[in-house]
C-alpha positions as CSV (number, residue, x, y, z in Angstrom):
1,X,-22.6,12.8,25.2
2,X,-21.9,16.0,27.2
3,X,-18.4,16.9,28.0
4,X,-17.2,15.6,31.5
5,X,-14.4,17.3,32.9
6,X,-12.6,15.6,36.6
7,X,-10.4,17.6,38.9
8,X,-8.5,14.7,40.5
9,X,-5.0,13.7,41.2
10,X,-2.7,10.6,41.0
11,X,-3.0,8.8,44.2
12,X,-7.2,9.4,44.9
13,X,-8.8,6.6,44.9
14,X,-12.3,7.8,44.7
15,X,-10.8,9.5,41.5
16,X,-9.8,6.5,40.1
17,X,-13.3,5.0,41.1
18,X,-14.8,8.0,39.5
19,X,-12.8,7.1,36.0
20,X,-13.4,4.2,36.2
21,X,-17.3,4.2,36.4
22,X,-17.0,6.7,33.6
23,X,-14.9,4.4,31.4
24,X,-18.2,1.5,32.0
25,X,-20.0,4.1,31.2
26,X,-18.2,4.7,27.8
27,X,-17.9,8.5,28.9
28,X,-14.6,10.4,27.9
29,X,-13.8,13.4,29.9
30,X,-10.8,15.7,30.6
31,X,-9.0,14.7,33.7
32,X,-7.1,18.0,35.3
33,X,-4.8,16.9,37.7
34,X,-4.8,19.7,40.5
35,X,-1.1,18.9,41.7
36,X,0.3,19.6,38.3
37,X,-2.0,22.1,36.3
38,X,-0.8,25.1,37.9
39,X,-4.2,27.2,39.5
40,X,-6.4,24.2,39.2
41,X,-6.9,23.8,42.6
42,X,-8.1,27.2,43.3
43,X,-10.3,27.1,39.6
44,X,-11.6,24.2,41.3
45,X,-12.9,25.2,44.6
46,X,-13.8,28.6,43.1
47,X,-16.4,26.6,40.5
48,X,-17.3,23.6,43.0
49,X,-17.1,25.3,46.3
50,X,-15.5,22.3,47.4
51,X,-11.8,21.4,48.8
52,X,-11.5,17.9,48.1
53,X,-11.2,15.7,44.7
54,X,-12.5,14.5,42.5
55,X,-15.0,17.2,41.2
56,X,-17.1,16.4,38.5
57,X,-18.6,18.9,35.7
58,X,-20.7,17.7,33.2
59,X,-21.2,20.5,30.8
60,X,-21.7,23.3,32.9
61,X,-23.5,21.2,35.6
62,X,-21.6,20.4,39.3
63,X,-22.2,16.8,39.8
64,X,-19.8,16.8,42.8
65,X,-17.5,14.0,43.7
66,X,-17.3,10.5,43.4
67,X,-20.0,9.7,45.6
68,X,-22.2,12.0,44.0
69,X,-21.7,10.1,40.4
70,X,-22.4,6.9,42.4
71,X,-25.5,8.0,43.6
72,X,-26.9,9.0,40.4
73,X,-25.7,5.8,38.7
74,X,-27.9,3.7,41.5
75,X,-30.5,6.0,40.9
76,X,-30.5,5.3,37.1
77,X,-30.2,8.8,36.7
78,X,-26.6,9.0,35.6
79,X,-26.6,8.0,31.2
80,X,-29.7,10.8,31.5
81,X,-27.1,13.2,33.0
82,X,-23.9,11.9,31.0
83,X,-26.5,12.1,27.6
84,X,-27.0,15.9,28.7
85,X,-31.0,15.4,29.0
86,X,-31.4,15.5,32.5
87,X,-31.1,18.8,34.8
C-alpha cells in the first residue's frame, strides 16, 4: 500500500469520516494535525491549493478531501489508488 498522509484537525468531521473509511479500508496513514504542527497549514494549502481539511496525499498524488476519497471508493477506484496502481 502507498503511504497516505491527512491534513486534518480534531473537531472535522469529514476528517474523522475520511479516517474512518481509511481504517475499512485497512490503510494506515500519517494524520498532521494543522492546529498543532506548527506551518502545516500553510505546507498544506501550498501542496493542495486548498483552505479547508481534510487533504489527502497518497504518495505524491492529491486526492483532495473527504469527498474526493468518497467518490473514488463508489467508483471502485479507491484500493487501485490506496495499492498505488492507479494514476
Amino acid at each position: 500500500m502507498s503511504q497516505v498522509v491527512m491534513y486534518s484537525t480534531s473537531w472535522c468531521p469529514y476528517c474523522a469520516m475520511a479516517k474512518r473509511l481509511l481504517d475499512e479500508k485497512g490503510q494506515t496513514y500519517e494524520e498532521i494535525d494543522v492546529e498543532v504542527v506548527a506551518g502545516s497549514r500553510q505546507e498544506m494549502v501550498e501542496k493542495s491549493g486548498r483552505h479547508t481539511v481534510p487533504q489527502i496525499f497518497v504518495g505524491t498524488r492529491h486526492v483532495g478531501g473527504y469527498d474526493d476519497l468518497m467518490a473514488l471508493e463508489s467508483q471502485g477506484r479507491l484500493a487501485g489508488v490506496l495499492a498505488g496502481g492507479e494514476a
